[in-house]
N, C-alpha and C positions, 0 to 999 in steps of 0.2 A: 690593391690594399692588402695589408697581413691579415692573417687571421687568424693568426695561433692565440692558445686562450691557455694560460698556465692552470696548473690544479692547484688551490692553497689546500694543505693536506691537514693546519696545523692552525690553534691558537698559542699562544704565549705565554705564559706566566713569568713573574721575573720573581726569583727567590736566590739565597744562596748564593749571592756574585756570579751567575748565571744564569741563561734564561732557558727554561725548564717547558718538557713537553706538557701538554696536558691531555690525559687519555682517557675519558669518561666512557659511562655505560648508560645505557639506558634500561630502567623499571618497567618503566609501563610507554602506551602510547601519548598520555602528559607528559613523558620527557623526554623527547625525540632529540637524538642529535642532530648538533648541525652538519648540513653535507660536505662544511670546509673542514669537517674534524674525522678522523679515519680513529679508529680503537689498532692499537699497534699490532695487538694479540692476533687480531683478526685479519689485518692487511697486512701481516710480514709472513702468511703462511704459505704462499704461493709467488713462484716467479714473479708473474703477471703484477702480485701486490708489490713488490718488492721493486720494480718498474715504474709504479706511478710512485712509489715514493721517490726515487732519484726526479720524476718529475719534481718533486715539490722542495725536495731538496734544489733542486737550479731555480727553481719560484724564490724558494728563502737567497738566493745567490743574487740575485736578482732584484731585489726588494730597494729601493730609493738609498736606504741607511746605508748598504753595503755597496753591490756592483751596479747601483740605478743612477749614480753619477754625482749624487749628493756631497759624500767623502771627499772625491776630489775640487770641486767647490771648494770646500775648506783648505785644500790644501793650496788650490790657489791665491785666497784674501788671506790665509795664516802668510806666502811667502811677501804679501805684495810691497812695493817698495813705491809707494805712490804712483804707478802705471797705471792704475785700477781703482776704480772709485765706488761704495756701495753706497747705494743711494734706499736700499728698502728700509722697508719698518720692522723685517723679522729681529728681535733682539737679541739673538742668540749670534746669528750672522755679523752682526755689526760687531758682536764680543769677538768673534774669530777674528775680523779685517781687523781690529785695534787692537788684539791680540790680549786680550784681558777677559776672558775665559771665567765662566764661575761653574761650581761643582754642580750646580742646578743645572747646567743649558744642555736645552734638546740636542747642541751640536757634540754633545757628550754622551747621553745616556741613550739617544735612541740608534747612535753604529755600535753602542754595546751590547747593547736588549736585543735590535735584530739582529746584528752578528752569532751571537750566540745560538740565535735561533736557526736560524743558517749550519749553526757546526751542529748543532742537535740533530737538525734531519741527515747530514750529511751522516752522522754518527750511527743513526738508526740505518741507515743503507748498507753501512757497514757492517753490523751486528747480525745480518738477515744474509746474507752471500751464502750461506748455504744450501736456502732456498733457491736456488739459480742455476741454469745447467751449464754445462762447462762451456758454452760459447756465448753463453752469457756475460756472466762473471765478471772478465777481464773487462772490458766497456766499462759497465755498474760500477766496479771498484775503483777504477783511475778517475772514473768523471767524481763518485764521491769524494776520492782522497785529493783530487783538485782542487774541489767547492771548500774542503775543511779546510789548503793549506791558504787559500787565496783570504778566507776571511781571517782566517788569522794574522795572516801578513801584513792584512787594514789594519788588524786592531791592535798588533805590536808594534808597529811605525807612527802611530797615533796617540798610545794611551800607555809610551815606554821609552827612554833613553833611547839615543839612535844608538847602530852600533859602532862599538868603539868610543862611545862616551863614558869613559870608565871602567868600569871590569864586567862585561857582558855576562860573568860566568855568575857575580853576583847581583847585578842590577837585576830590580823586576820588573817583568816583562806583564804576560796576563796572564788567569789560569790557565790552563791546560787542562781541558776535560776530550776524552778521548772513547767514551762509552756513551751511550744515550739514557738519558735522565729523565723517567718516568713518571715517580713518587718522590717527592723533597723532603726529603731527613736532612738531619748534621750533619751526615757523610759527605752532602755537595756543598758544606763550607770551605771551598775549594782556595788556598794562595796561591798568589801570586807567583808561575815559572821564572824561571829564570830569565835575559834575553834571550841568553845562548840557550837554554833548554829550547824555547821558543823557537826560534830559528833552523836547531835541527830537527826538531817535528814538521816543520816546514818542508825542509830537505829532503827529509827521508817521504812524507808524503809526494811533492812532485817527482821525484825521482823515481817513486812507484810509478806513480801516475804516467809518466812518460815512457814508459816498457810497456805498461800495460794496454793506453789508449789504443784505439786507431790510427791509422795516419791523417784518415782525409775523416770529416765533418763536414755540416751545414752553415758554419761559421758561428753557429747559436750552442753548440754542442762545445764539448773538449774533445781535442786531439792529441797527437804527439805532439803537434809544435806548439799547439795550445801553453801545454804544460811547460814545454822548452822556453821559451816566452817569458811566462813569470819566474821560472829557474834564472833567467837571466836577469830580471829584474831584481830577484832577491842577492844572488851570489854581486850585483853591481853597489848593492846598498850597503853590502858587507866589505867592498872594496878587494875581492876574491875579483880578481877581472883577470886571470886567465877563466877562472869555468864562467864567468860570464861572459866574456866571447864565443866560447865555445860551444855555450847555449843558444847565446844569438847567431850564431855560426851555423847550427844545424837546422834554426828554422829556415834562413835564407836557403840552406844546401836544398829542402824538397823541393825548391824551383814552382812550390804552388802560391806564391803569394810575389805581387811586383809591385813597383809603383804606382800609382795612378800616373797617367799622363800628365794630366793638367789638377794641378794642386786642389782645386775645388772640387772636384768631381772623389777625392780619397774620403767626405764628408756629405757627400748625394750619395744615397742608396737605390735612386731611379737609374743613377749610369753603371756599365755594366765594371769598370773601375773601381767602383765601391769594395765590390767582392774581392778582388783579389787584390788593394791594400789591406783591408782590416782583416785580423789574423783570428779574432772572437771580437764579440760583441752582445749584446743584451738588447735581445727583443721588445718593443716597445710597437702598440698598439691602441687606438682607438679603443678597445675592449679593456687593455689589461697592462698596464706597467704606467711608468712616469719619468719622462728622461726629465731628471733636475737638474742637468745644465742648460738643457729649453728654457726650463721655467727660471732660472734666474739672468742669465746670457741674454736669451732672447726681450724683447719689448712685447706689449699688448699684440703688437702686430701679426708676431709670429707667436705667439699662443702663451708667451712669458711673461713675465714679471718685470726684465729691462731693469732690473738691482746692479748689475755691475755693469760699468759704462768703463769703458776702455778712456787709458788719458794719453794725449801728447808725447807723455815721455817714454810709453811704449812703443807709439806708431813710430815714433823718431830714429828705434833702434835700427830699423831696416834698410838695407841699402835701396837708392833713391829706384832700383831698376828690380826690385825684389817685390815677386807676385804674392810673396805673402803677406807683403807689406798694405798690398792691396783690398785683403779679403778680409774690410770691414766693412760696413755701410750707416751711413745718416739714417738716425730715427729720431724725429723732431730735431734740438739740439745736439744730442749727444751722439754719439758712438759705440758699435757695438761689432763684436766678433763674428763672423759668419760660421763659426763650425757651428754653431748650435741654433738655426735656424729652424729645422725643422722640429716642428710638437710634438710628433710620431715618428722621429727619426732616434733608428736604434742609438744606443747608449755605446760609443768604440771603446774597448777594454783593453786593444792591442794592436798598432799600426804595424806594416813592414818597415816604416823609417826608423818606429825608437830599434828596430834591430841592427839596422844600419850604423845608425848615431851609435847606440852602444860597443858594437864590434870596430867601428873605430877609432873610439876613445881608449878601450883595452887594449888594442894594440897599438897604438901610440903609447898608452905608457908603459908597457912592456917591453918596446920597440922591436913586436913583431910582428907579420903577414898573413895571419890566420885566415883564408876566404880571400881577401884582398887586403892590398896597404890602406892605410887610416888615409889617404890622397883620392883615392879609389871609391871609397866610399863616402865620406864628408861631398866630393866630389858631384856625386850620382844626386843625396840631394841639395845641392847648392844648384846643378844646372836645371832641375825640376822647377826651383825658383824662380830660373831666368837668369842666374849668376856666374862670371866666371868663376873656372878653376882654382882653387888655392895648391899652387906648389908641393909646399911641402905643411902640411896644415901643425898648428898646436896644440896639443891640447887645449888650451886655453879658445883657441878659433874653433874648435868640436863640440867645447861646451856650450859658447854663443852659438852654434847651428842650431843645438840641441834645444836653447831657450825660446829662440824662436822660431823652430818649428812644431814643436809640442807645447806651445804656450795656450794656456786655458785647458788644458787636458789633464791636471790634474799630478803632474810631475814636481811644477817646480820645488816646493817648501820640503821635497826629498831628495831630490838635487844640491840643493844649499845645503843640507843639512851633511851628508854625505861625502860634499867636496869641502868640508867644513867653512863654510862660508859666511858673512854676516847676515844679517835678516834686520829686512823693513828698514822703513827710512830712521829709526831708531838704532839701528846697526847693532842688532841684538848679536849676542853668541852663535853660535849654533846651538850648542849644547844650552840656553837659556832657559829658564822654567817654563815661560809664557807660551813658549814656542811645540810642548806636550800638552796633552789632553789630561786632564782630570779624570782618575774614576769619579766615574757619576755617585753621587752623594748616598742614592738609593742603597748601591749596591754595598757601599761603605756600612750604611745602618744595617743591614740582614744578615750579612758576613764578615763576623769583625776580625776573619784571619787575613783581610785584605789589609793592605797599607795607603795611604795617598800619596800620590805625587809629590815633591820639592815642592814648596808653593803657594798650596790650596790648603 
């Protein structure tokens, strides 16, 4: 059984279209602080302090609202196109599947509240590097400037025009706060960046991050290919597909990550498989975390809730001889996905396939060989499946790989959005209002340098 036990270092406040540290003192022995609250003053003065906050910084990474699997939920019932049925009573959830969203729902305000909270510790790790000895450093700084660009990535593809809907340079995106925020004044009445400003803070962070990492990790940590990884995810949403080959290109190149053999066992963390498909992941334990695609994926059975019940017109996609077509199972009535069986089964943040899938869609439509031809790799996982060869593949046959082997994992509704695609059985835009997130209404009332969404 795991038994890593994260440090939360931090409570929350949410002020300012941002959500702000809280750094208290204690008077007397009547006002003891809490052990989940560190005084900054006092734990940024030493390496060591400096250390447990990068812990808490991957605890706020980590948190349900951001990399705990919640976000991608959403972004599954935001693409669903009646494959997918939500059956719960949460109502915010039900707003996301029908895609009619109000400025009040938790599916709004709380990836913004923790997000930020996430960029705060990341931000205070940052501020403290000088605390650190020189073989320190470099780790501390990449893994922080990871955890900042990753959450921000959520929160600009979610709560901001995709890119290239418009003029990226003037659409906005979310604040940009790049300091840690200790005391709230007017000065953290922070607007709204840019996309594109957004974006290259992004860039410039993994990009750091990726010179600076490691190479090799625990799989819970960031690496070089960690970082490489979401560099390709972002340069692919931007429609940049040579540097996102190139990024997926380099994590394949370490040669430390392969397929699983057999397609179920890339989603068992008892086989030894597990590990060298998934590239990161998010720890999840009987003590400490919450994988939320358990809790809605799975049935009472498996420790979940059994809110999204797979329909027909999904299973139907797969060809009659395709093992992924397989890897659902009967609970009572209905249907359900097996990646997300297990209740204490880490949260996957990064397969080797979307690298595969990504590096040969890029080179397909570039019609280049980077690593291998786009035949080469669609290939590798189409026979993992059980599936013959494709020739000479299309794009079009790359991106049905892509749907159904990354399906429920929290891709699609940026996939459509990206390959400018319709959405929902309503065949909405891409570029549609319904289809972005609201800033949360909160943040609207305390910072009126914010603006809202098209829409709301």
């Amino acid at each position: 059984m795991k038994t890593s036990k994260t440090i939360k270092l931090w409570m929350s406040a949410l002020a300012a279209g941002t959500t702000m540290l809280v750094v208290s003192s204690c008077d007397s022995l009547l006002n003891v602080q809490p052990v989940n609250q560190v005084d900054a003053a006092q734990s940024l003065t030493t390496g060591q302090g400096v250390q447990v906050a990068l812990t808490g910084a991957y605890d706020g990474l980590s948190n349900r609202y951001v990399y705990g699997g919640e976000p991608w939920v959403y972004a599954d019932l935001l693409a669903d196109d009646n494959e997918v049925r939500f059956s719960g009573t949460f109502a915010y959830m039900d707003e996301i599947w029908r895609k009619s969203i109000v400025v009040l729902s938790t599916g709004s305000s709380e990836p913004w509240l923790n997000g930020y909270d996430a960029i705060n510790r990341a931000n205070t790790v940052l501020s403290a590097l000088d605390k650190l000895t020189t073989a320190e450093r470099p780790t501390v700084e990449g893994a922080a400037k990871f955890i900042r660009a990753a959450t921000y990535f959520e929160l600009v593809r979610s709560f901001a025009k995709t890119w290239g809907d418009g003029d990226n340079n003037t659409n906005p995106g979310v604040p940009l706060v790049l300091t840690p925020t200790n005391v709230v004044t007017t000065a953290d009445n922070v607007a709204r960046a840019s996309v594109a400003a957004v974006y290259t803070q992004i860039i410039n962070d993994l990009t750091s991050a990726e010179s600076l990492l490691p190479a090799t990790s625990n799989g819970t940590r960031a690496n070089k290919a960690v970082a490489a990884a979401l560099l390709s995810r972002v340069y692919l949403m931007q429609g940049n597909y040579a540097a996102a080959r190139d990024a997926a290109n380099r994590v394949i190149a370490t040669n430390r990550y392969s397929l699983a053999a057999n397609f179920g066992d890339a989603f068992d963390e008892s086989t030894g498989a597990f590990a060298t498909e998934v590239i990161f992941r998010i720890t999840v334990t009987e003590q400490d975390g919450l994988n939320q695609q358990n809790v809605f994926y799975a049935p009472a059975a498996f420790g979940g809730r059994g809110d999204i019940r797979i329909q027909t017109k999904h299973t139907a996609l797969y060809e009659a001889d395709d093992v992924r077509g397989k890897f659902f199972y009967r609970g009572g009535s209905f249907t359900y996905t097996s990646k997300h069986r297990f209740q204490y089964g880490d949260v996957i943040a990064f397969r080797i396939a979307e690298m595969y899938l990504t590096r040969a869609e890029c080179n397909a439509r570039l019609g280049t060989e980077v690593g291998a031809t786009p035949a080469a790799d669609v290939n590798r996982i189409r026979k993992r499946a059980g599936l013959a060869d494709l020739a000479t593949p299309t794009v079009n046959d790359i991106l049905k790989e892509r749907k159904l082997e990354l399906a429920f994992e929290g891709h699609r509704i940026h996939d459509l959005k990206r390959t400018r695609s319709t959405i929902g059985a309503d065949n909405l835009p891409f570029s549609s209002n319904r289809v972005v997130f609201p800033i949360p209404q909160r943040e609207i009332d305390v910072n009126k340098n914010l603006v809202q969404n098209p829409g709301y």
